[in-house]
Backbone bond lengths (Angstrom), bond angles and torsions (degrees), N, CA, C in turn:
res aa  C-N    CA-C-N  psi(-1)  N-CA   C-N-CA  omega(-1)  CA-C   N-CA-C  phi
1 X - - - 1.464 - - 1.534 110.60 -
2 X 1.373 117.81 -52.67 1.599 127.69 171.97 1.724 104.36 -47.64
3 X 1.212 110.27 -37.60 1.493 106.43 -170.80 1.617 106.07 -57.61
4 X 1.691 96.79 -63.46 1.664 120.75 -161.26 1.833 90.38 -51.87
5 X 0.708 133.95 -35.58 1.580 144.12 174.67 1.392 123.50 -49.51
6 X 1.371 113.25 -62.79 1.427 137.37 173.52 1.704 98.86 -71.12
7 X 1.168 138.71 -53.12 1.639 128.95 158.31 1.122 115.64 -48.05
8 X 1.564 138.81 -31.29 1.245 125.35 168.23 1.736 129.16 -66.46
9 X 1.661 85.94 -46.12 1.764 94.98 162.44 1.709 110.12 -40.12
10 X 1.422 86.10 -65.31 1.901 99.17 -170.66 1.522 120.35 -19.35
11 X 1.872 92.40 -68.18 1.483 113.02 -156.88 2.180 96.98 -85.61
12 X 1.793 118.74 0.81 0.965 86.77 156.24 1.546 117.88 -99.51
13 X 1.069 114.49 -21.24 2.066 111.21 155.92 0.853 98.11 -51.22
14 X 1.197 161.92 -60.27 1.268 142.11 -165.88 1.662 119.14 -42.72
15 X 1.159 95.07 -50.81 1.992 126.87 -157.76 1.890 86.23 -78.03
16 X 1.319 116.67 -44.30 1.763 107.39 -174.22 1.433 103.39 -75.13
17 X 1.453 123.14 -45.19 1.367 108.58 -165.01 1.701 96.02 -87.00
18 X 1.087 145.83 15.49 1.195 149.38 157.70 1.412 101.52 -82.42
19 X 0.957 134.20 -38.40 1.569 137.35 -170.27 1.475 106.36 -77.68
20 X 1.661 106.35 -45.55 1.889 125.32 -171.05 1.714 82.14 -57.81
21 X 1.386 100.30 -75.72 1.581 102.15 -163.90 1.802 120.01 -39.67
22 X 0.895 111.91 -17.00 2.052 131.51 -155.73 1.501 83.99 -88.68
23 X 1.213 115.48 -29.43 1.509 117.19 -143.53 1.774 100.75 -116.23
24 X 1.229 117.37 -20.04 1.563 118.63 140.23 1.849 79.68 114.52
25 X 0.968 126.33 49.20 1.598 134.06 151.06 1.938 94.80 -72.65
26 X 1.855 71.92 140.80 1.645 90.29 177.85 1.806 123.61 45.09
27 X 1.101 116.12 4.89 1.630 133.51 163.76 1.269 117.70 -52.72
28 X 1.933 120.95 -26.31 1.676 131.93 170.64 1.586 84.73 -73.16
29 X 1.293 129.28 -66.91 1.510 135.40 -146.82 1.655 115.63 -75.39
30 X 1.679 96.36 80.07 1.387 109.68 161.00 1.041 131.69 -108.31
31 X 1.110 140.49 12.36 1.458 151.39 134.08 1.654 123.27 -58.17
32 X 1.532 91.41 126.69 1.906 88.99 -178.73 1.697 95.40 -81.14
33 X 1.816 81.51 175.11 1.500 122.05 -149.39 1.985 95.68 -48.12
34 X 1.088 129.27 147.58 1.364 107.64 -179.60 1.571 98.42 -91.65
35 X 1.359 133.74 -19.31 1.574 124.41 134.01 1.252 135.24 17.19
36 X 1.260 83.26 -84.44 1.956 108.74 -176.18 1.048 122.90 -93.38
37 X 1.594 106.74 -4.52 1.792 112.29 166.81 1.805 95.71 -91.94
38 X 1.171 117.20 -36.63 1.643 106.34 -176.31 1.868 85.26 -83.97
39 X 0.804 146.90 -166.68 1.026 141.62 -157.67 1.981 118.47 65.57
40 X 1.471 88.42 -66.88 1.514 100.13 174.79 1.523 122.24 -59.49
41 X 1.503 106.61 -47.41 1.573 122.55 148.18 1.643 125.20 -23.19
42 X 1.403 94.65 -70.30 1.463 100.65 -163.62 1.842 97.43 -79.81
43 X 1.232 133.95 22.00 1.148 154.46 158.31 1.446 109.46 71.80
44 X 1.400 115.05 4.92 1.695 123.36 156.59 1.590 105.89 -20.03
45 X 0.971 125.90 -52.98 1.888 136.81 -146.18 1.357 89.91 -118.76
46 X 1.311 118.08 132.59 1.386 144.93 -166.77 1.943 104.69 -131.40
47 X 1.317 114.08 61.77 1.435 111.41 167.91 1.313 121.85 -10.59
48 X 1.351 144.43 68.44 1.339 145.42 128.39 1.314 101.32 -142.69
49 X 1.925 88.69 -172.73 1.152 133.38 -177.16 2.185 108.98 60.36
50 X 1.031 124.27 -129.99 1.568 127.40 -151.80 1.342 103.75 -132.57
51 X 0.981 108.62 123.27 1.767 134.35 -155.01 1.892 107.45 -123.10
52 X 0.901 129.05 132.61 1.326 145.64 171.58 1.846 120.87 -106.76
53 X 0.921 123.52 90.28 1.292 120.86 170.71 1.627 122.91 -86.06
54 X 1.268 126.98 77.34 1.505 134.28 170.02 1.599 128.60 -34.42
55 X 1.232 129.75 74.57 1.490 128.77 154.76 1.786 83.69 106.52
56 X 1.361 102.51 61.65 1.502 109.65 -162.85 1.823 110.40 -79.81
57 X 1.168 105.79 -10.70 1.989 117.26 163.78 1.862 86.70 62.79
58 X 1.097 99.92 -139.03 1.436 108.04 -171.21 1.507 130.27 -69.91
59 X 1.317 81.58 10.01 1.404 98.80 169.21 1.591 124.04 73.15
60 X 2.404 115.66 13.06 1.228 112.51 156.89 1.544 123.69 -19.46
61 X 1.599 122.30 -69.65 1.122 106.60 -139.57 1.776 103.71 -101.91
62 X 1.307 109.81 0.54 1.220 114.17 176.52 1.808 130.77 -80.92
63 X 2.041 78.52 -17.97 1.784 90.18 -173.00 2.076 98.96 -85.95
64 X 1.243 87.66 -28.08 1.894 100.59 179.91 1.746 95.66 -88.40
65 X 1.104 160.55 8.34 1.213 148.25 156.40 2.272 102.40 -102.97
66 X 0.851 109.63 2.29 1.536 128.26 158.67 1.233 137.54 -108.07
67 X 1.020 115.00 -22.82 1.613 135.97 161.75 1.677 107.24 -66.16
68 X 1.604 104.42 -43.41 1.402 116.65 -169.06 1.542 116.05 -82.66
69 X 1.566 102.24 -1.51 1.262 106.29 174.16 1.431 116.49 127.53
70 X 1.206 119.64 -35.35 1.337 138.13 -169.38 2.034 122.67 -67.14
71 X 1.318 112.62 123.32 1.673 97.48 -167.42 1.545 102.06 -89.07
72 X 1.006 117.32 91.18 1.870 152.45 -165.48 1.754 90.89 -58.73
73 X 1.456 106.56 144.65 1.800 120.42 149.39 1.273 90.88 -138.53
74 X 1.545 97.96 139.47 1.700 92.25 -179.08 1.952 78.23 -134.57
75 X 1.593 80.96 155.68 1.923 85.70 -166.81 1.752 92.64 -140.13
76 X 1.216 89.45 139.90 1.796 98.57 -177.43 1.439 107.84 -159.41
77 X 1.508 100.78 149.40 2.153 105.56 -176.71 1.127 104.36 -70.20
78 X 0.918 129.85 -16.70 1.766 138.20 -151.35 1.428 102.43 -100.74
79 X 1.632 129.42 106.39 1.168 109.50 154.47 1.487 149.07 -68.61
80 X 1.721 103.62 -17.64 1.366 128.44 147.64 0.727 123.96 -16.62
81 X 1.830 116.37 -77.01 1.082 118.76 -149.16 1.753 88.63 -108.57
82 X 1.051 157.66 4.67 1.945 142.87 117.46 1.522 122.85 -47.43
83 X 1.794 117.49 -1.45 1.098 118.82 166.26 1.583 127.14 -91.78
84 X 1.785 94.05 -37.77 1.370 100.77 161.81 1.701 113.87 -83.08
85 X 1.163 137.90 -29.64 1.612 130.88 162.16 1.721 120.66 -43.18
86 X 1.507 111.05 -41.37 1.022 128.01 -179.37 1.670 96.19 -56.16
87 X 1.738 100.28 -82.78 1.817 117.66 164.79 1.924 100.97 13.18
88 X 1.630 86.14 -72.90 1.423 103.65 -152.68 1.528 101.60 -62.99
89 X 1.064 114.95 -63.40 2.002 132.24 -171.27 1.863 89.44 -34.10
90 X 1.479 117.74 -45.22 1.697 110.84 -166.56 1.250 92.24 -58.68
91 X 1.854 126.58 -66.23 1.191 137.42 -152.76 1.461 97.08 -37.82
92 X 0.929 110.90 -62.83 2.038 140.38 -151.50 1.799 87.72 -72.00
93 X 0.929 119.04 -36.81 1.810 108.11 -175.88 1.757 99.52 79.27
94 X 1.724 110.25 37.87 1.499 91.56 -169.94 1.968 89.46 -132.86
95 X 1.032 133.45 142.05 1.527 144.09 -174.60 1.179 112.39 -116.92
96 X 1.798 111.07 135.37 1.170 125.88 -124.79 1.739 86.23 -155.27
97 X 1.326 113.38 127.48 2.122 87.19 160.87 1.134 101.07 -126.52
98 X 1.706 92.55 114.83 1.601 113.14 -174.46 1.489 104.00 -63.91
99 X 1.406 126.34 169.94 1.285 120.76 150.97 1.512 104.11 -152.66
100 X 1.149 121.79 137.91 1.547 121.38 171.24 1.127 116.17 -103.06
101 X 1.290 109.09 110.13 1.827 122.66 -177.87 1.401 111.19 -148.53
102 X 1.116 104.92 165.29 1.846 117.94 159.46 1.184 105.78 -98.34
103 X 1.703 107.80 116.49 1.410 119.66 -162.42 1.948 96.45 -82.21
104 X 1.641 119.63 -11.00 1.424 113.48 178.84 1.425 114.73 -93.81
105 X 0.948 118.50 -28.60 1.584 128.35 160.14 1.943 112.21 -24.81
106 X 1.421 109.34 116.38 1.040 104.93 -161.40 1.803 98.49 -81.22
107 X 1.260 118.59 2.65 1.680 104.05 -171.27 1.405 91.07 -92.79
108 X 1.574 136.98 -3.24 1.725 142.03 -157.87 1.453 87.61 -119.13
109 X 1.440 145.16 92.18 1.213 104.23 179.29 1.645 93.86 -129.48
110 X 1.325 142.92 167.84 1.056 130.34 -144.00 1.730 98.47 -103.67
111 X 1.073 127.08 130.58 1.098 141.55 151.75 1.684 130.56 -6.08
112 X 1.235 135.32 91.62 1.700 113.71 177.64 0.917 135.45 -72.86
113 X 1.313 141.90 143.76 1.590 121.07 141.06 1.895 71.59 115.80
114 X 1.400 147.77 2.60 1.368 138.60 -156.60 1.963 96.77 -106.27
115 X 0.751 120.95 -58.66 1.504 113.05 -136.40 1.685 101.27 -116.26
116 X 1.620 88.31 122.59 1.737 108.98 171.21 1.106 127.75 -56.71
117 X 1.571 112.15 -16.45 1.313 119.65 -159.47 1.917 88.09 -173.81
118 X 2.124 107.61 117.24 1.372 123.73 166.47 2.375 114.68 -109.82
119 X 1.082 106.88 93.32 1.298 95.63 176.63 1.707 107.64 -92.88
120 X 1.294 84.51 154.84 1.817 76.09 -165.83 2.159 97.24 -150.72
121 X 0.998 132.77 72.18 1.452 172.79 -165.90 1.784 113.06 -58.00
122 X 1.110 129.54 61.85 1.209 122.34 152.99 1.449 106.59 75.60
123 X 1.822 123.37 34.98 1.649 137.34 167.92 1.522 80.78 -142.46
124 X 1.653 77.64 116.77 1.516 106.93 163.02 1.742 108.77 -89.89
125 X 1.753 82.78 119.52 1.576 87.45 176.63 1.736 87.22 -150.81
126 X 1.192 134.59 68.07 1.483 135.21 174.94 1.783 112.65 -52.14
127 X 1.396 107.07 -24.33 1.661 86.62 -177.10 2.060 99.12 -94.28
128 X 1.084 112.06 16.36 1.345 110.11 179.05 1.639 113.46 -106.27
129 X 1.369 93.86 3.43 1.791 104.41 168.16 1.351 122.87 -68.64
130 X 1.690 103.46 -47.93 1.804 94.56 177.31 1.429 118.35 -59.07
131 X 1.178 117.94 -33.96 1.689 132.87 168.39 1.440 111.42 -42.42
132 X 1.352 105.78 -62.37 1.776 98.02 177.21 1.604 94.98 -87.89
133 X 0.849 139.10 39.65 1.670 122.54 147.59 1.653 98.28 -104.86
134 X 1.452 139.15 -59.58 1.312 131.34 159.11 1.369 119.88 -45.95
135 X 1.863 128.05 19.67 1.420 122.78 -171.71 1.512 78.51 -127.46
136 X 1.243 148.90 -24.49 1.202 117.77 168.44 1.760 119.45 -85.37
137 X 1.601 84.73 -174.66 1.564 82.95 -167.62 1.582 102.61 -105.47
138 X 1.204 124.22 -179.31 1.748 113.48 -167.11 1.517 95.28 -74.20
139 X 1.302 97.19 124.53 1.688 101.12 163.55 1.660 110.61 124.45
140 X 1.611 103.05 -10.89 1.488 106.25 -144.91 1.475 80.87 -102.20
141 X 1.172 113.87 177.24 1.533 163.03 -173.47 0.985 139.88 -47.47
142 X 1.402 153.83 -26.48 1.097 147.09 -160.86 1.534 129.57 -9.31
143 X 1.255 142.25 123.65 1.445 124.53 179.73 1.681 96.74 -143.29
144 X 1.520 119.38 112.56 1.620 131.01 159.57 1.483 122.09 -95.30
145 X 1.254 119.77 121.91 1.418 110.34 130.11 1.288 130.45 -143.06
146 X 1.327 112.04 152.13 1.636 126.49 -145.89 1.519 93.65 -133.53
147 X 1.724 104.07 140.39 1.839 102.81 156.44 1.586 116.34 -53.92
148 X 0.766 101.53 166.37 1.936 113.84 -174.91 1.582 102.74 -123.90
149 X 1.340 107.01 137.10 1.165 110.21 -169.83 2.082 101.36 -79.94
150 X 1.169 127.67 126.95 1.114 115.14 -152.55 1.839 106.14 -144.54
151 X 1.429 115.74 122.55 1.488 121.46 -155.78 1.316 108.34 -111.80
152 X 1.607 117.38 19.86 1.798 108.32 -142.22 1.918 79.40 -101.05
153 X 1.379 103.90 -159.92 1.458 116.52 -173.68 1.584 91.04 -89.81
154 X 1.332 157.89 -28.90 1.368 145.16 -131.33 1.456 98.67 -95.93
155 X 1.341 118.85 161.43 1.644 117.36 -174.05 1.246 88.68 -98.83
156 X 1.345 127.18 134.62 1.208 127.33 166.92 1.830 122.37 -116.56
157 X 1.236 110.85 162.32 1.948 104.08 174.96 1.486 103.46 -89.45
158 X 1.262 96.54 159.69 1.413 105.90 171.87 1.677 109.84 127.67
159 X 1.497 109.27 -164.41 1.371 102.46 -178.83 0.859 111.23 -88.04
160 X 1.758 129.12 147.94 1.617 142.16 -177.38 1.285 92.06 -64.50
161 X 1.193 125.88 -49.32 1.843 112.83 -156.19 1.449 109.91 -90.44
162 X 1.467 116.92 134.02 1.579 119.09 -173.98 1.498 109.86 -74.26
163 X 1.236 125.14 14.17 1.683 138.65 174.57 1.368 102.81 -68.07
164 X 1.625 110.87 -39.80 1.259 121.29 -162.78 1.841 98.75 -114.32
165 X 1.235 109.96 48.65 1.804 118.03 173.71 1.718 96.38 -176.60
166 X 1.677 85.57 136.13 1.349 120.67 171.79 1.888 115.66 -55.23
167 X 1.162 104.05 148.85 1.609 111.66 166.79 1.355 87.93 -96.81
168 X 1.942 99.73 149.64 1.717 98.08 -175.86 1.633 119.48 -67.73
169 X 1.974 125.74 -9.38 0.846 97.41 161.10 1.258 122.33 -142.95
170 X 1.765 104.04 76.84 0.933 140.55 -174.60 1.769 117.79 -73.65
171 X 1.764 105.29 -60.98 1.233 111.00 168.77 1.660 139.80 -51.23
172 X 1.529 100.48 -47.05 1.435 127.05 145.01 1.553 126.27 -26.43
173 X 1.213 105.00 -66.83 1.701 113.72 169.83 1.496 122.45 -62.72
174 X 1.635 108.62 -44.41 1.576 94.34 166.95 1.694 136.83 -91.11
175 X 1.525 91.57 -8.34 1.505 105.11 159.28 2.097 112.03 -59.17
176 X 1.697 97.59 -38.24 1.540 87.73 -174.52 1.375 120.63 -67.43
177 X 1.746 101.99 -17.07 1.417 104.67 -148.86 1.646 103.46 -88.02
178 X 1.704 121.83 9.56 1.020 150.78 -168.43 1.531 106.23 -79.87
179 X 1.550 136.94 -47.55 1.000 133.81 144.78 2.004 87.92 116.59
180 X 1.298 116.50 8.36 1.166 111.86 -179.19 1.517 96.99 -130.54
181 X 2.064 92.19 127.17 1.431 96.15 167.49 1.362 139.30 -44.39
182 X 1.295 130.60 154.11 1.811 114.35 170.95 1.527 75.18 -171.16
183 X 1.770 99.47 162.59 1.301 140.43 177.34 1.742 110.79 -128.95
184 X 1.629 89.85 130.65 1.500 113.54 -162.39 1.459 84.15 -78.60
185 X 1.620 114.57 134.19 1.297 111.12 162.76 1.336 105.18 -115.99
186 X 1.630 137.17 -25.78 1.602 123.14 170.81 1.953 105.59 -130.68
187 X 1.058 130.13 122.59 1.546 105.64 177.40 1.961 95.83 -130.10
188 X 1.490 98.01 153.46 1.646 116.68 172.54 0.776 136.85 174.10
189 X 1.499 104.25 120.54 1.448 117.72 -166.30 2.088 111.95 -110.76
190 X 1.751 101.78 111.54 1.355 109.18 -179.89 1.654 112.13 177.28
191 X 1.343 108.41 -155.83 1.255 120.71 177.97 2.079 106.96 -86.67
192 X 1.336 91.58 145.78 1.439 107.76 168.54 1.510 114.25 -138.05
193 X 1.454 115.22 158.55 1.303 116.07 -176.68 1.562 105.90 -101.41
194 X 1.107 132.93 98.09 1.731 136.73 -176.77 1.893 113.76 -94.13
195 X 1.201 114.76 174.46 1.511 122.10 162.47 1.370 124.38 -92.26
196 X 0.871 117.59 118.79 1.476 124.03 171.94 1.317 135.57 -49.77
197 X 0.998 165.25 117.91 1.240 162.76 -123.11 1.852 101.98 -83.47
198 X 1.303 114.03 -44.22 1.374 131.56 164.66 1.437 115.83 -67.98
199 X 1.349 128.01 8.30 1.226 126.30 167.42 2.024 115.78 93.40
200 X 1.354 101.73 4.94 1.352 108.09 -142.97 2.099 70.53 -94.93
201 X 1.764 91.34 -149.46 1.722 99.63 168.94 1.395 100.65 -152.06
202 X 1.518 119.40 141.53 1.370 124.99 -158.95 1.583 92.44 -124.34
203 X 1.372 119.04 179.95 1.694 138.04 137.42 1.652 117.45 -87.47
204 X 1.314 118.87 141.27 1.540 119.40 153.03 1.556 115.64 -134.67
205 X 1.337 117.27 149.33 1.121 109.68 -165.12 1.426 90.28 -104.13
206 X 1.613 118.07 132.78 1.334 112.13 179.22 1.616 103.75 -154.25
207 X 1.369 113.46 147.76 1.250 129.19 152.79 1.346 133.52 -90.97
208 X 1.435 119.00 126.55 1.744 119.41 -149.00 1.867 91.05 -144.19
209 X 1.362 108.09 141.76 1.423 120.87 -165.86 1.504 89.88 -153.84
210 X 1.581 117.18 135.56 1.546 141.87 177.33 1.580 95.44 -128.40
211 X 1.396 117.62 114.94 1.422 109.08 175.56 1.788 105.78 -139.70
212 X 1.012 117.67 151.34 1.416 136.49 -177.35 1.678 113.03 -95.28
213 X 1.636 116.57 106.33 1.796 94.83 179.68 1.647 103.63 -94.63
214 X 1.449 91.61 149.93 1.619 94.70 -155.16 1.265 109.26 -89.75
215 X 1.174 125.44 142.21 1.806 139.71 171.00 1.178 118.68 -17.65
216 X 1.855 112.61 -41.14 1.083 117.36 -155.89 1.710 110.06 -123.64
C-alpha cells in the first residue's frame, strides 16, 4: 500500500515538471552553474574519469561537465526535460547518457564505489546525500548547491516556500550522518548575485559545499 502511494507522488512530479518543461521553464538558462565553472578554475575539478549529474533538468551542467572531458550520466524524473537535454547534446556534438528516473526511488538506487565526480544542483533531497557520498569512489568529488532558507530584507529568486530551501547546516549534518570520511575543500552559505532568466541580474540565497571523500 505504502509503495502504490509513493508511485503516485512520483508519477505526479513527474506529470508537473513535464508540463514546467513543455512550457519552456529554464529554456533562457543555458549556461552552467557558475559554481562548477569557478570550482573548475580554481583547479578543485580535474576533468576525467565518470561524473554523475543529479536531477540534471535540461541538462546545463551535464553538457559543460562533458565538453570538459568527463564521461557524464545525467539522471532526471522528467522525461521532458532529458528530451530537450538530449535535443541539445546532438546540436553541441557533445554525449551525455541521459537516463530518466527517480533518483529516490528505492528500486533506482545509485551505484557505489562509481563516480569521480557527483554534481547535485538546486533539488533538495538531503537524505539522498549519504548515498552519493558512498557513490563516489575514494578521492572523488562531491559538488552541492541548494537554495538557503533565507529571512533577511533582500528579494531573492527561487522558491517562496522554505520546504524547498536548505537550513545553513543542513548539508553538513547529512553528509556526516553518511559514516564516510571526506574533506571540505570550498563551503558557503549566503547571498549571490546570479542572471536572470530575462537577461536582467538577481540575488539567491544559497548554500554550496565542494567536498573530497577520503581514500581512507
Amino acid at each position: 500500500m505504502i509503495k502504490q502511494e509513493n508511485d503516485t507522488l512520483a508519477l505526479t512530479d513527474r506529470q508537473r515538471w513535464d508540463q514546467r518543461y513543455r512550457q519552456g521553464t529554464y529554456a533562457a538558462r543555458s549556461w552552467p552553474s557558475a559554481y562548477l565553472k569557478q570550482l573548475r578554475d580554481d583547479g578543485l575539478l580535474q576533468p576525467s574519469g565518470r561524473a554523475l549529474d543529479v536531477a540534471c533538468g535540461r541538462g546545463r551542467n551535464s553538457l559543460y561537465l562533458s565538453a570538459e572531458g568527463y564521461d557524464v550520466d545525467a539522471v532526471d524524473v522528467s522525461a521532458m526535460a532529458i528530451a530537450h537535454a538530449a535535443n541539445t547534446a546532438i546540436s553541441q556534438q557533445v554525449r551525455v547518457n541521459w537516463q530518466c528516473r527517480d533518483v529516490l526511488e528505492a528500486q533506482h538506487p545509485i551505484r557505489q564505489n562509481t563516480y569521480a565526480l557527483i554534481v547535485m544542483f538546486r533539488f533538495v533531497a538531503p537524505e539522498l546525500l549519504p548515498s552519493l557520498l558512498h557513490a563516489l569512489v575514494p578521492g572523488g568529488i562531491l559538488v552541492l548547491e541548494e537554495h538557503l532558507q533565507w529571512s533577511g530584507p533582500e528579494q531573492i529568486s527561487g522558491p517562496s516556500s522554505q520546504r524547498f530551501r536548505v537550513r545553513p547546516d543542513e548539508l553538513s549534518a547529512q553528509l556526516a550522518a553518511a559514516g564516510v570520511g571526506f574533506d571540505i575543500l570550498d563551503e558557503f552559505a549566503g547571498l549571490i548575485a546570479e542572471p536572470t532568466d530575462d537577461g536582467g541580474q538577481g540575488n539567491a540565497a544559497v548554500s554550496r559545499m565542494c567536498i573530497r571523500r577520503r581514500s581512507t
